[in-house]
C-alpha positions, -999 to +999 in steps of 0.1 A: -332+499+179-365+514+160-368+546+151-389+563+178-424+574+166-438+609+168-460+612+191-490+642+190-510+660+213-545+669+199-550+700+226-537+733+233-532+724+270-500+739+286-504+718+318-506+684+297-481+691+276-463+699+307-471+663+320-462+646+290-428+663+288-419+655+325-426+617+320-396+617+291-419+623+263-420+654+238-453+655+217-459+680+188-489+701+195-516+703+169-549+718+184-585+699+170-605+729+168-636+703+171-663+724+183-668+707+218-703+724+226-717+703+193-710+672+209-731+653+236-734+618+259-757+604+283-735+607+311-701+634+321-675+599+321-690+596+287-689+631+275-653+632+288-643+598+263-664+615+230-646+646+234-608+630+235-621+605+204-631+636+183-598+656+193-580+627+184-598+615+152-597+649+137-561+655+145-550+623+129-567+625+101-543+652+087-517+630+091-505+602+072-469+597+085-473+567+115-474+593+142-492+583+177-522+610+182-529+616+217-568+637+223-577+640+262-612+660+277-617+664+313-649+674+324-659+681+364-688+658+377-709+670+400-743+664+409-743+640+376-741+673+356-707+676+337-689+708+346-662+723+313-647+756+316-670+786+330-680+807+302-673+839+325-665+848+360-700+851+375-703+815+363-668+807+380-681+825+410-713+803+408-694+769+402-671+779+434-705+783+459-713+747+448-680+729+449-674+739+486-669+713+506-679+684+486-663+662+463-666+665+427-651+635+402-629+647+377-635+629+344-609+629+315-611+610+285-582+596+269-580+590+232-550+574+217-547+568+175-522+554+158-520+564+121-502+541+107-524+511+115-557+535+123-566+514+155-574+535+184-577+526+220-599+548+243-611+547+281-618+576+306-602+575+340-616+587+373-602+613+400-625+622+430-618+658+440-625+668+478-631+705+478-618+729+506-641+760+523-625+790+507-642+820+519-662+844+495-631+869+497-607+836+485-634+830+458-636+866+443-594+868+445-592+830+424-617+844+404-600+875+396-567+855+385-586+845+356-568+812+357-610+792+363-620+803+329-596+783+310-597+749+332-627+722+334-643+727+363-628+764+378-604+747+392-566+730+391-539+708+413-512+727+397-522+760+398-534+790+421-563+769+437-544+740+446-550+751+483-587+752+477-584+714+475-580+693+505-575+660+490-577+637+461-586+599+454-570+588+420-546+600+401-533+636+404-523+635+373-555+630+357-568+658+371-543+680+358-554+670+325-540+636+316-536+600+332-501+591+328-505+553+339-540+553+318-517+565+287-491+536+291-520+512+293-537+525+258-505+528+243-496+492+252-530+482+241-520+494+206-483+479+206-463+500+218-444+507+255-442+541+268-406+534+276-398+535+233-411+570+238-387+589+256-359+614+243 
């Protein structure tokens, strides 16, 4: 039996944390910091994957001691644009009048470096999101939570507008912030098995 490695998780996210924890695993938390408005792609998929390399990268590079660095992005496509976290609640308010009932595809980028070798392996997985009809009053109440300034998109699964959603195609996971099944296959891709991860 190996000793396990330390995994990390570049991001201040509660609800992946949350998901990593529940599948067996316990990650330290070191937060990036990387300025995410500096960085840009041609398309949201794309954006999603830059962001979780550059969360990743930085993170591990303040480490030297063979942990597993873990840097995830979700962004909210819709109408090609890609959708982060509203910058206030008239902007929440505006996101909400557009979402309603259509489908958006959540985008989250998953970045996974190993320090002790310094190979990464990197892909963005795909949810599509099929909005519900809340009414304006349902809007201005989700809006007053304050919980859709601090998710991509104004939204989450696990959280007080989970009834706003009507359905899913994907992964639920990954739209709560982090692809469990995508994780295993990056981690594999480097040499490891998820399975050597648990506590």
């Amino acid at each position: 039996m190996t000793d396990r490695r330390t995994l990390v998780l570049a991001s201040a996210s509660p609800a992946r944390l949350g998901l990593l924890r529940q599948a067996g695993l316990d990650p330290q938390v070191r937060v990036s910091g990387v300025d995410e408005d500096a960085l840009t792609a041609a398309t949201p998929a794309e954006l999603a994957l830059v962001l979780a390399e550059a969360k990743a990268k930085t993170v591990a590079a303040g480490l030297c001691g063979g942990e597993l660095v873990i840097g995830c992005d979700s962004v909210l496509e819709l109408d090609g644009q890609a959708l982060g976290k509203p910058a206030d609640a008239a902007e929440a308010l505006e996101r909400w009048r557009s979402m309603r009932g259509r489908a958006g595809v959540l985008q989250t980028g998953h970045c996974v470096v190993d320090t002790a070798t310094g190979r990464q392996s990197s892909a963005t997985a795909s949810t599509t999101v099929r909005f519900g009809t809340p009414d304006d009053e349902e809007v201005a109440a989700y809006i007053a939570s304050g919980e859709p300034l601090h998710v991509a998109g104004a939204f989450t699964l696990d959280g007080r507008s989970a009834p706003f959603v009507e359905g899913i195609d994907g992964d639920p996971g990954n739209v709560i912030g982090l692809s469990l099944p995508l994780l295993r296959r990056l981690l594999a891709d480097l040499g490891v098995r998820i399975t050597d991860l648990w506590v």
